[in-house]
C-alpha positions in Angstrom: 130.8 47.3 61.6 127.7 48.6 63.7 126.4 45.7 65.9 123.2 46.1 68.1 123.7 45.4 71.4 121.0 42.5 72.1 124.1 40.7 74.2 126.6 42.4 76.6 130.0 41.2 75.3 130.4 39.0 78.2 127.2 37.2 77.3 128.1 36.6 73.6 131.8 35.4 75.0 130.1 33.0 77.3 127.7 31.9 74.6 130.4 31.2 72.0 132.1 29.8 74.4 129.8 27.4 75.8 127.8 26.4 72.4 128.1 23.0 71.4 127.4 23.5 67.9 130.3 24.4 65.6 129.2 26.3 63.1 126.7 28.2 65.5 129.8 29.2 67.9 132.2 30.7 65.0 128.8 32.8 63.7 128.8 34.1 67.4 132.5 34.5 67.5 132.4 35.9 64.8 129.6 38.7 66.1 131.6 38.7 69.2 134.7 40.2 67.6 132.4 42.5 65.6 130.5 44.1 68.6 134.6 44.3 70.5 135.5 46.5 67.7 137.6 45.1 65.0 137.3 45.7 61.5 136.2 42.7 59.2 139.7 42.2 57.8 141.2 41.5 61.6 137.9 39.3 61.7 138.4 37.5 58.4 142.0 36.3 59.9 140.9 35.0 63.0 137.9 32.9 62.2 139.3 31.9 58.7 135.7 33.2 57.2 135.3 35.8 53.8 134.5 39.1 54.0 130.9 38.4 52.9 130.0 35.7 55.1 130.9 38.1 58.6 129.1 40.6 56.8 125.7 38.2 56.7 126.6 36.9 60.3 126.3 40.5 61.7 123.3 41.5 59.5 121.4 38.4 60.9 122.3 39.2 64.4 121.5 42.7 64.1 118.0 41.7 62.7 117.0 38.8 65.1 120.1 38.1 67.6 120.9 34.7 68.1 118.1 33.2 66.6 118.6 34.3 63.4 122.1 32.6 63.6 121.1 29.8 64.0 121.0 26.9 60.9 117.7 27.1 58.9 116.3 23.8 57.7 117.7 22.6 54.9 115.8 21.4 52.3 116.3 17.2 51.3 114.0 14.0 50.7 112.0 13.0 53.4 113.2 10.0 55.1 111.5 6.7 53.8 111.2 5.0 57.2 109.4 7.0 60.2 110.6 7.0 63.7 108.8 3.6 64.7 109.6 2.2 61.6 113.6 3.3 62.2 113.0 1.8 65.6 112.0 -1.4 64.4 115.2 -1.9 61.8 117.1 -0.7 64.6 116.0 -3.9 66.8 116.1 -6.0 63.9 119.7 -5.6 63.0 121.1 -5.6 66.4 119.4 -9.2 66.8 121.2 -10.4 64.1 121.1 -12.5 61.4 118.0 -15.0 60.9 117.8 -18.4 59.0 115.4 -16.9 56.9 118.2 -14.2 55.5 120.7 -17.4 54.5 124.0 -15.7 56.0 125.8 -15.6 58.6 126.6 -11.8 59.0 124.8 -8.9 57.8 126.4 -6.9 55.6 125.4 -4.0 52.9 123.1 -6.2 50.2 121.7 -8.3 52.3 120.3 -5.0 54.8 119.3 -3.7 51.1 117.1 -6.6 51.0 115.7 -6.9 54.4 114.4 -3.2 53.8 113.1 -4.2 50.9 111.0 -7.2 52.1 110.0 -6.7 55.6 109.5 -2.7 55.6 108.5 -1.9 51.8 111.2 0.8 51.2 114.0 0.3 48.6 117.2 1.9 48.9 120.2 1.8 46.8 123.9 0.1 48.5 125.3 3.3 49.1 121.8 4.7 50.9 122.1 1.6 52.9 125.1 2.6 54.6 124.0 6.2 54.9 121.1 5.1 56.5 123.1 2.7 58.9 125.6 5.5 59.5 122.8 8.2 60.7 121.7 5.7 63.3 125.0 5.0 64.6 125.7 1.7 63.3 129.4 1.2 62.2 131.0 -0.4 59.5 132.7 -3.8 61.5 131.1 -6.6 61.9 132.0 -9.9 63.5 133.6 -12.4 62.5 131.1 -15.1 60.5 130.2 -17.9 62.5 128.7 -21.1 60.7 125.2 -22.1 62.3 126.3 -25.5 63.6 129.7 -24.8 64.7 130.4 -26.5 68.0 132.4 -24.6 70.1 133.3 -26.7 72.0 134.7 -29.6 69.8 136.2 -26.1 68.0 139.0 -25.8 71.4 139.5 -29.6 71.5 140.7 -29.5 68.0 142.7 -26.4 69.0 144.0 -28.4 71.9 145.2 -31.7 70.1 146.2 -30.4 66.5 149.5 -30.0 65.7 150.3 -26.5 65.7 152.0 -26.1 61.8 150.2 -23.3 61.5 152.3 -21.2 64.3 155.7 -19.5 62.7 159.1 -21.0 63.8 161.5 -18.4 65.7 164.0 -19.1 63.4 163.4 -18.2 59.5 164.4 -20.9 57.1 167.3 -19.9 55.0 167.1 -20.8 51.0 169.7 -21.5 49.3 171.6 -18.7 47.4 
């Protein structure tokens, strides 16, 4: 394969090297092994890619170096909140549950519905957790706490009770 020489080959070693993005490194890898000399075949075997796609990786290099390796952007419905509005939601899950949402954890449906009501945007169940997922919310949540617990009459009980609910040592034999 014919490869311009934009980068020395230590430059595109380094710069596969030292890329963060994936899919970015194994194009230059890929161009990398090109400019060294190996056929596409030997190319094909080491970075697990077809025939075609090296082919495309060293045509876009040769045209516009890295640059042109680089992901285009990819085409996809706008988001339906905007940075500030993203922001907001942000803040608004992380305080938690209010009186006004009736529950004591907040959990798919009842996000659906704050969107709905205090932002304007509707989103199905399964865009709800996408959405939660691209700003780095995960899926656990704690434990539901009712509103007028008492904690502290809670570990009083703990300490009195009878403990039944703790397993013997021994297992209880039935009768055969």
């Amino acid at each position: 394969m014919n490869v311009k020489p934009h980068y020395k080959l230590q430059q595109l070693q380094k710069l596969y090297r030292s890329e963060t993005n994936a899919r970015l490194a194994r194009r230059i890898h890929g161009v990398y092994l090109a400019s060294k000399g190996l056929t596409c075949s030997q190319i094909m075997e080491i970075t697990a890619s077809a025939r075609r796609t090296i082919q495309q990786w060293v045509a876009k290099y040769n045209t516009g170096g890295i640059e042109a390796l680089k992901d285009s952007p990819r085409c996809g419905a706008p988001t339906k909140l905007s940075q500030k509005q993203q922001q907001a939601f942000c803040n608004r899950i992380e305080a938690g549950p209010t009186k006004q949402d009736r529950t004591s954890v907040l959990n798919g449906p009842v996000i659906r519905e704050i969107l709905e009501q205090e932002f304007g945007v509707s989103y199905s169940l399964w865009g709800v957790y996408r959405l939660l997922h691209r700003l780095r919310f995960s899926c656990l949540c704690p434990r539901p706490q009712h509103e007028k617990a008492e904690p502290q009459a809670q570990e009083e009980f703990k300490k009195t009770s009878l403990k039944l609910w703790i397993r013997p040592n021994q297992s209880i034999r039935t009768k055969k």
